[in-house]
C-alpha positions in Angstrom: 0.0 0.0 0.0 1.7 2.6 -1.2 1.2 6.1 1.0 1.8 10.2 0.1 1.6 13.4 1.4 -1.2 14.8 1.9 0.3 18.5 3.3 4.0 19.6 3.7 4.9 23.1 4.4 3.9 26.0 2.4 6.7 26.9 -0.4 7.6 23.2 -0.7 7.1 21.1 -4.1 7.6 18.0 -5.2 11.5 17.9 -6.4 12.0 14.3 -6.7 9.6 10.8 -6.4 11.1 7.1 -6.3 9.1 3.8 -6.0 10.7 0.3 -6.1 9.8 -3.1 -4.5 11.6 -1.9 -1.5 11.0 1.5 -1.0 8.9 4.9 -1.9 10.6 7.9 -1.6 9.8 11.8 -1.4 11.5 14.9 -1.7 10.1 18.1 -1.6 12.1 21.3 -1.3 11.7 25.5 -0.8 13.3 28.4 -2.8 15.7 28.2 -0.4 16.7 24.9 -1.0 15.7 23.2 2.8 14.3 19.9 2.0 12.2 17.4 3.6 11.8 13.7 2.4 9.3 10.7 3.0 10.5 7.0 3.1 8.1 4.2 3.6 10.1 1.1 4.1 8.3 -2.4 4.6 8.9 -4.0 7.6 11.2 -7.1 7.6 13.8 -7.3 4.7 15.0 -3.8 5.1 17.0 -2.3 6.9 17.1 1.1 8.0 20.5 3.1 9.5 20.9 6.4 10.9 24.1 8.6 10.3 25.5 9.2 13.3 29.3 10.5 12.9 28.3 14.3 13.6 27.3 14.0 16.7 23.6 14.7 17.9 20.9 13.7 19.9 17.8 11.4 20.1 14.6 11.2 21.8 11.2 10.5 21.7 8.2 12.3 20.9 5.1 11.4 20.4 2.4 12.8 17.6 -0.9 12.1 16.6 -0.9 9.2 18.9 2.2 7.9 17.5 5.8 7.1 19.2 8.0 9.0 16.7 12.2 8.7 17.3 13.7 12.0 16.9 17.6 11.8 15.5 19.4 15.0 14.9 22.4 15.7 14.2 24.2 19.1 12.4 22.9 17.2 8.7 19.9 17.0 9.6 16.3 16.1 11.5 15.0 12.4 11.1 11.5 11.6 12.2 11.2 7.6 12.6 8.0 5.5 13.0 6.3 2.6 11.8 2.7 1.7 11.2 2.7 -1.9 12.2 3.7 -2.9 8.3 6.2 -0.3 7.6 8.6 1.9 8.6 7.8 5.7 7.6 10.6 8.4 8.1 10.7 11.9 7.7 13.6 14.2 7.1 14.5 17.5 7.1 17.4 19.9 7.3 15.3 22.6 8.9 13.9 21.5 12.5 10.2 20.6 12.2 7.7 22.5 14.6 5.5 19.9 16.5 2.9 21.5 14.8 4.0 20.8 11.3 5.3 17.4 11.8 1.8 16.6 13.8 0.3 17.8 10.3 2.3 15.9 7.6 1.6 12.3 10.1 -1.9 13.5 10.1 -1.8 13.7 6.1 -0.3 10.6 5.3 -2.8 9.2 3.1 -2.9 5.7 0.9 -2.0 7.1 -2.6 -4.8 6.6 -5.1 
């Protein structure tokens, strides 16, 4: 089941789409070239890494009833969850208010 976006933030577009057997992938970015990008992953026979040379931090938040893990380091913000089937991430070199990631999970939606 293939998902999208249903909202990103305003002056974002579509810059780039990708969908294979193992993976769909996003990127949208502003005039000013930040950029935000959507993986969705299937569960089991993936696997997923985090770069973590640059230092950072991680924690846990949680949105629209959802346990989201929160990496960042000085490359960027990545927004980890999973929806029981797969893995969805989220990242962005800009941090993302609560508020605007609460309404990009909100507007996942099953592509049509």
């Amino acid at each position: 089941t293939p998902y999208e976006l249903g909202y990103v933030p305003e002056g974002y577009e579509i810059a780039n789409y990708l969908k294979n057997d193992t993976m769909i992938y996003y990127l949208f970015v502003d005039e000013n070239n930040n950029m935000i990008s959507f993986f969705q992953l299937p569960i089991g026979g993936t696997s997923f890494g985090f770069y973590t040379e640059q230092g950072g931090y991680s924690e846990y938040l949680y949105v629209a009833n959802d346990k989201i893990y929160h990496r960042k380091n000085t490359a960027c913000h990545c927004y980890v969850w999973n929806d029981g089937s797969y893995a969805l991430s989220l990242e962005s070199d800009l941090e993302l208010t609560c508020e605007e990631l609460e309404m990009i999970i909100n507007g996942i939606k099953i592509k049509e």
